[in-house]
ROPAMI-39528 format. One line per field, with one value per residue (C-alpha): x, z, y. Coordinates in steps of 0.25 Angstrom, whole numbers. Each point is the difference from the previous one (the first is absolute). Example, Ala and Ser with C-alpha at 12.3 -4.5 7.8 and 13.67 -1.06 7.14 Angstrom:
BEGIN
x: [49; 6];
z: [31; -2];
y: [-18; 14];
This chain:
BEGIN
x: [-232; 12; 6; -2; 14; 4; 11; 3; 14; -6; 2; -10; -12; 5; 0; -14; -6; 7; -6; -13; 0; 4; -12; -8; 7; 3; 14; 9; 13; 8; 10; 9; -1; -7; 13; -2; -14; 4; 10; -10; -12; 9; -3; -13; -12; -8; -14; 1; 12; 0; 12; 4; 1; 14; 11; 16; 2; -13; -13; -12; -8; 10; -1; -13; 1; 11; -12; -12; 8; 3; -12; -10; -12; 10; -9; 13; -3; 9; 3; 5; 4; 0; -18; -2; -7; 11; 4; -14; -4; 15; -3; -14; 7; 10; -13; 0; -10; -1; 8; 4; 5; 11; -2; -12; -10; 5; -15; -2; 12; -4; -14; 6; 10; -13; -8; 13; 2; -15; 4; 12; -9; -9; 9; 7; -16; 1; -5; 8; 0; 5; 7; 3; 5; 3; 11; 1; 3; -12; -2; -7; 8; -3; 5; -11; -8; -12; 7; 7; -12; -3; 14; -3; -14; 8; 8; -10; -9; 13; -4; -16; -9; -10; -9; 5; -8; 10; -6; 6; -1; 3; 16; 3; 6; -11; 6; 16; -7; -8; 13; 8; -9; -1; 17; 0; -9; 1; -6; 12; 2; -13; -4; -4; -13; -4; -13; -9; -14; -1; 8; -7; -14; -12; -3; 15; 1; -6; 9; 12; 0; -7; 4; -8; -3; 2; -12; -6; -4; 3; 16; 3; 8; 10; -3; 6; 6; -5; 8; -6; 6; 14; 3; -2; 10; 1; -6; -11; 0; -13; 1; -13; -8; -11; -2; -3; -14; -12; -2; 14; 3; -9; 8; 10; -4; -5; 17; 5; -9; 2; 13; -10; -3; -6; 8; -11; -7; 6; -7; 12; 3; 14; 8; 11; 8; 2; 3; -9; 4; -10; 2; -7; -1; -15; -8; -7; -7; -7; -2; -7; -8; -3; -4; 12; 8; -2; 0; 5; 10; 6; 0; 7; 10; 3; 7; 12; -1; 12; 1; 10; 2; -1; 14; -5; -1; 15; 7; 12; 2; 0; 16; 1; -9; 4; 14; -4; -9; 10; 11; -11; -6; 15; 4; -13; 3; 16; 5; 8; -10; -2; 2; -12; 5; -4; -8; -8; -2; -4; -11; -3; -3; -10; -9; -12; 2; -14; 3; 10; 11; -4; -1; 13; 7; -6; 6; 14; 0; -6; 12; 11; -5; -2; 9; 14; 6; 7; -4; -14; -4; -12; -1; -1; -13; -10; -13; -10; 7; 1; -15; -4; 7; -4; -14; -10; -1; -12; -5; -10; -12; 5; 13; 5; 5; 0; -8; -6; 11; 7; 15; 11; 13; 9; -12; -4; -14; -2; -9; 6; -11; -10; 0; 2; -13; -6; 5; -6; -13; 0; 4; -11; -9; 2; 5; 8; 13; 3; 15; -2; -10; 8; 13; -8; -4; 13; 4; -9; 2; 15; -2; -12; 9; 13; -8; -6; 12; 5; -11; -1; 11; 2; 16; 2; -9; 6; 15; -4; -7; 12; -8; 2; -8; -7; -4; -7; -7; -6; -3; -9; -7; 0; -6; -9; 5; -2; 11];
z: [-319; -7; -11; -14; -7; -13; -12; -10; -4; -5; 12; -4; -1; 15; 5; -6; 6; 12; 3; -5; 11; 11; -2; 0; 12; -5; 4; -10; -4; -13; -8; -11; -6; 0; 9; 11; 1; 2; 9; 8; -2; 10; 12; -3; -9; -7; -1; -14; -10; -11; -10; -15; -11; -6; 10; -4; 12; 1; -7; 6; -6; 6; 14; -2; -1; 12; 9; -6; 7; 12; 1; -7; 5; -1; -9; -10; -9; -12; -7; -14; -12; -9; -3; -8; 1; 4; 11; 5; -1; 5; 12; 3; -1; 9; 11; -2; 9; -11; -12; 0; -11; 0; -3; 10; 8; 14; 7; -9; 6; 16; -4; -7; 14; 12; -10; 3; 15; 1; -10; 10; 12; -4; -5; 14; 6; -7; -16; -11; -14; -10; -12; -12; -13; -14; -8; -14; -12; -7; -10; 9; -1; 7; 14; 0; 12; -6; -4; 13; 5; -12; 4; 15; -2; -10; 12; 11; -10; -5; 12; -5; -8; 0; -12; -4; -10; -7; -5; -6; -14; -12; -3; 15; -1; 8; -7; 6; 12; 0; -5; 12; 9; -5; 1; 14; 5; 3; -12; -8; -6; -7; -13; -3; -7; -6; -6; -5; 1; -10; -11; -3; -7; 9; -7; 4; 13; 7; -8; 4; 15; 3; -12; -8; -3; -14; -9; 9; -10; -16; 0; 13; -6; 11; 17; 4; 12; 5; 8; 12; -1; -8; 12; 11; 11; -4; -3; -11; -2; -7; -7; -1; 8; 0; -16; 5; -5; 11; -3; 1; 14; 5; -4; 6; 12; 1; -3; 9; 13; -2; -7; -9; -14; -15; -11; -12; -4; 12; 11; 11; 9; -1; 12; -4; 12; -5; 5; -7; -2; -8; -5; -6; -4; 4; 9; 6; 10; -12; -8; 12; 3; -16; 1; -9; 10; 10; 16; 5; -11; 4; 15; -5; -6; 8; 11; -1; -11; -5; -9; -10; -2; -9; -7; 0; 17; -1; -8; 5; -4; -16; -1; 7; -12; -10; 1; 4; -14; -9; 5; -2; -13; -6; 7; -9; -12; 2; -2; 9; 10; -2; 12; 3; 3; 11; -7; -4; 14; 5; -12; 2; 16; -5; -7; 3; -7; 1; -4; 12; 0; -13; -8; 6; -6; -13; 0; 3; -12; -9; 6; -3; -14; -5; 5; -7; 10; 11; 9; 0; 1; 2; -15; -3; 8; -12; 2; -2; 13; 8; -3; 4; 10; 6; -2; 13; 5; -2; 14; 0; 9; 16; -4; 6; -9; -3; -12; -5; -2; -13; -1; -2; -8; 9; 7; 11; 2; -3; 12; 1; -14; 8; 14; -8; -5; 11; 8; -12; 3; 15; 0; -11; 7; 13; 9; 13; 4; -13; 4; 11; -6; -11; 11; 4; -12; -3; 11; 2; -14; 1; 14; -4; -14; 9; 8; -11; -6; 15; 3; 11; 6; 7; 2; -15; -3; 6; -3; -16; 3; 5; 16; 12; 8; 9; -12; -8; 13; 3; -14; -1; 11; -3; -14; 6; -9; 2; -3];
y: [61; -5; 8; 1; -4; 8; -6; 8; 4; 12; 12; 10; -10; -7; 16; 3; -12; 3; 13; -5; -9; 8; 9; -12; -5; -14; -3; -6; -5; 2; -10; 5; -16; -12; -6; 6; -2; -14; 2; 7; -10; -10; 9; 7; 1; 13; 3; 1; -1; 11; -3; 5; -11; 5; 1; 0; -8; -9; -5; 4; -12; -9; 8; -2; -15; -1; 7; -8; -13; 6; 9; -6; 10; 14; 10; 3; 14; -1; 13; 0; 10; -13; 3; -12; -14; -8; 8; 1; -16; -3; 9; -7; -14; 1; 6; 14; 7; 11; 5; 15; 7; 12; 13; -3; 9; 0; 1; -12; -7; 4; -5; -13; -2; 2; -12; -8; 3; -4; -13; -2; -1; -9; -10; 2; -4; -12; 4; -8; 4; -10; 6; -10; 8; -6; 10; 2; 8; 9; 9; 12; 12; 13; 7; 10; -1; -6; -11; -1; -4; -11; -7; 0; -6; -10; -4; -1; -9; -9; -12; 1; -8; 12; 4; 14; 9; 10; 11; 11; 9; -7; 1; 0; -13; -9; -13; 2; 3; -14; -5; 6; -6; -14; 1; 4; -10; -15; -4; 6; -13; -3; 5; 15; 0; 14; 0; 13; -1; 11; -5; -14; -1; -1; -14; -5; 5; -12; -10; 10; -1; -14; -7; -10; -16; -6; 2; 11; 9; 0; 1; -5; -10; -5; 4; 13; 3; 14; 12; -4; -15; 7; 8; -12; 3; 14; 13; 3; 14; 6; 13; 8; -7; 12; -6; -14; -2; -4; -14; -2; 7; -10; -11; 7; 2; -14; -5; 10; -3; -15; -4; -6; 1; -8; 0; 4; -13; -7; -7; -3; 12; 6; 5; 11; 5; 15; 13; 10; 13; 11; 14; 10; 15; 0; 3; -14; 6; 11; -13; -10; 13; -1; -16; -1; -7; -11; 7; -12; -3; 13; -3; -13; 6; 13; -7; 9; 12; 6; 13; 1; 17; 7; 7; 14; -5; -5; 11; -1; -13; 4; 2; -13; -7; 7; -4; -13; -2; 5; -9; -12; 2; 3; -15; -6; 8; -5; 17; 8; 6; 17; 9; 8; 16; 8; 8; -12; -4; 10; 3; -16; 3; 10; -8; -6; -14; -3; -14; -2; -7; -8; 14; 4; -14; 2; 12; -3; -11; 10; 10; -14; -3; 13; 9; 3; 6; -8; 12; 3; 14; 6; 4; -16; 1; -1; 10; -12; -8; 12; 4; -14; -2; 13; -3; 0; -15; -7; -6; -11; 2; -1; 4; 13; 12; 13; 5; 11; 10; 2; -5; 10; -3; -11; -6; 11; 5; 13; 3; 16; 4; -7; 6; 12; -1; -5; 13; 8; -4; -1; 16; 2; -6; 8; -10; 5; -7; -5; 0; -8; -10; -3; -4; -9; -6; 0; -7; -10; -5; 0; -9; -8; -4; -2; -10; -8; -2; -5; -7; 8; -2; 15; 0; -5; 11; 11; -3; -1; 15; 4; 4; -6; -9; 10; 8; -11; -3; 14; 2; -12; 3; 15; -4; -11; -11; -16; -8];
């Protein structure tokens, strides 16, 4: 077996890699720069390349571009402190086998190297994989590992044609991640149609999205070209597609398995070459089960399905748009941006913004217009935005959320009143081992809540618990819970 090769000018991540290796018995090889690993590329190849984006003596993209020529099937691991969007779709671009993030879980890595090894083997038996990525600027901001997983799902999909169907709470930002999509693929230079189902009158809809002949109905005086011919070569984006009336989805569906499609009062078919991509904060699969939504329709446009998370999912990434919302709406207003203190941080990275990331915006331009300070203290937080922002979110049916327990100042449950109570009883009642039962209650809700915010993914699980991964393991199977 050839070796694994390790860049990174940073000694203590090559050391921990290192060691992490030995014990796994995979041999490696470790470079200080991106130089070297050239030099040594002349006389002899890896199995798989792990490298750091920012070097002071190299780039890692561009070492990622040298290899790609010269090694067009070496599985290359790019590692970055740099979490954002760019960084990950640059990395996917260039051919990046995967996209790893620094502070990151070391069993999470060893896991990510073996998929490699296996990745390497295969395209060393003969399997090609084609990587053709489309860079470019977006709006998406956030390094929590949530969104890490939106920004590598944007860059896998930047070569595809795919329906995707977003779906997310509303606030999350399902519209800048349609946007993000349609700017890393290759339709990047068509038209960006957005369109919400939800906010055009069921009488105009049709009109809306097909268009509509001269004289077609009372008004129509001139032909209208609809959202589906606007965004020809393009993306049309409909918003709220869970709202699209019945008779309508059929129509819909009909464009979208054809091409094809009538301009209201028209007689000539109409071919539109669009990309559809669909959100919604619903549950479809509720709705088809209601006969509030076409089955088919759904399957049509589930293709791909992304979730846009929630922000109470990506609290770390508050500070980050905070500051980032403050600077903009003082750039719209044309006044000298405000700072945020820490103090205000840290009471913002509290809260529950059930509106997400749009209650969190309003917010910051409430705190640039009204504030007098150019410091904002947490004594400029007004009592009615803290209370609504503090406020238990309000999920739509399918959506998954934690209800039921009342809400104690800064946004954290006050759970300890509860299980006082229930221990209370359980002692009133008789019951034997209460202290035992209740550690497991405890437990299992703490695990089964850490895995639904990972979406079950167990390492991600157990280093936000703050456990290892053996732990996590025998507790779920101690406690007998399905991921």
């Amino acid at each position: 077996m050839k070796p694994i090769w390790i860049v990174d000018d940073d000694q203590s991540i090559r050391w921990v890699l290192e060691k992490a290796l030995t014990r796994e018995n995979i041999p490696h090889k470790s470079f200080s720069n991106p130089n070297d690993v050239l030099n040594a590329l002349e006389k002899e190849s890896p199995q798989v390349l792990i490298s750091d984006i920012r070097m002071p003596r190299g780039n890692g993209l561009e070492l990622l571009q040298h290899v790609k020529q010269s090694h067009p099937h070496l599985p290359v691991i790019i590692m970055t402190a740099y979490s954002d969007l760019d960084s990950a779709v640059s990395s996917f671009q260039g051919g990046a086998f995967e996209y790893l993030t620094k502070p990151f879980d070391l069993d999470k890595a060893i896991e990510l190297i073996h998929r490699a090894i296996e990745q390497s083997n295969r395209n060393q038996s003969g399997t090609k994989e084609l990587s053709a990525w489309v860079q470019d600027s977006s709006e998406i901001i956030g390094q929590a590992p949530a969104m890490q997983e939106v920004f590598r799902a944007i860059g896998r999909l930047a070569q595809s044609h795919a329906t995707v169907l977003i779906t997310g709470e509303s606030g999350t930002g399902k519209e800048l991640l349609a946007l993000a999509l349609h700017k890393h693929s290759p339709r990047s230079r068509g038209p960006f149609v957005a369109f919400s189902t939800a906010a055009v009158p069921k009488d105009l809809l049709e009109s809306e999205l097909f268009g509509h002949e001269r004289g077609a109905f009372p008004g129509a005086q001139t032909l209208r070209r609809g959202r589906f011919e606007q965004a020809d070569g393009g993306t049309l984006f409909l918003d709220e597609i869970g709202d699209l009336p019945f008779d309508l989805q059929t129509r819909l569906l009909r464009a979208l398995t054809d091409g094809h499609f009538y301009r209201v009062g028209g007689q000539d078919p109409i071919k539109a070459n669009v990309r559809i991509i669909a959100s919604t904060h619903q549950n479809l699969e509720a709705r088809v089960a209601s006969g509030l939504f076409r089955e088919d329709l759904l399957h049509r446009l589930n293709l791909i399905r992304l979730r846009m998370p929630p922000l109470r999912e990506r609290a770390e990434d508050i500070s980050l748009l905070a500051r980032h919302f403050m600077l903009r709406c003082a750039k719209s207003l044309g006044v000298e941006s405000k700072k945020l203190s820490d103090e205000v941080l840290k009471e913002m990275g509290s809260m529950l913004f059930p509106g997400n990331v749009r209650q969190l915006e309003n917010l910051c331009h409430w705190l640039t217009v009204m504030t007098p300070s150019n410091v904002i203290g947490v004594g400029d937080l007004p009592g009615d935005i803290l209370a609504e922002v503090n406020q238990q979110p309000s999920i739509s049916q399918g959506e998954s959320a934690y209800t039921g327990a009342p809400v104690a100042k800064g946004g954290a449950v006050d759970w300890e009143s509860g299980l006082s109570r229930l221990a209370a009883k359980m002692l009133q009642d008789g019951d034997k081992n209460v202290y035992d039962a209740l550690c497991s209650k405890f437990e299992k809700a703490v695990l089964q809540a850490a895995l639904e915010v990972t979406r079950g993914r167990r390492v991600e699980a157990a280093l936000r618990l703050g456990i290892g991964r053996n732990t996590i393991t025998r507790k779920l199977q101690e406690l007998g819970i399905d991921e």
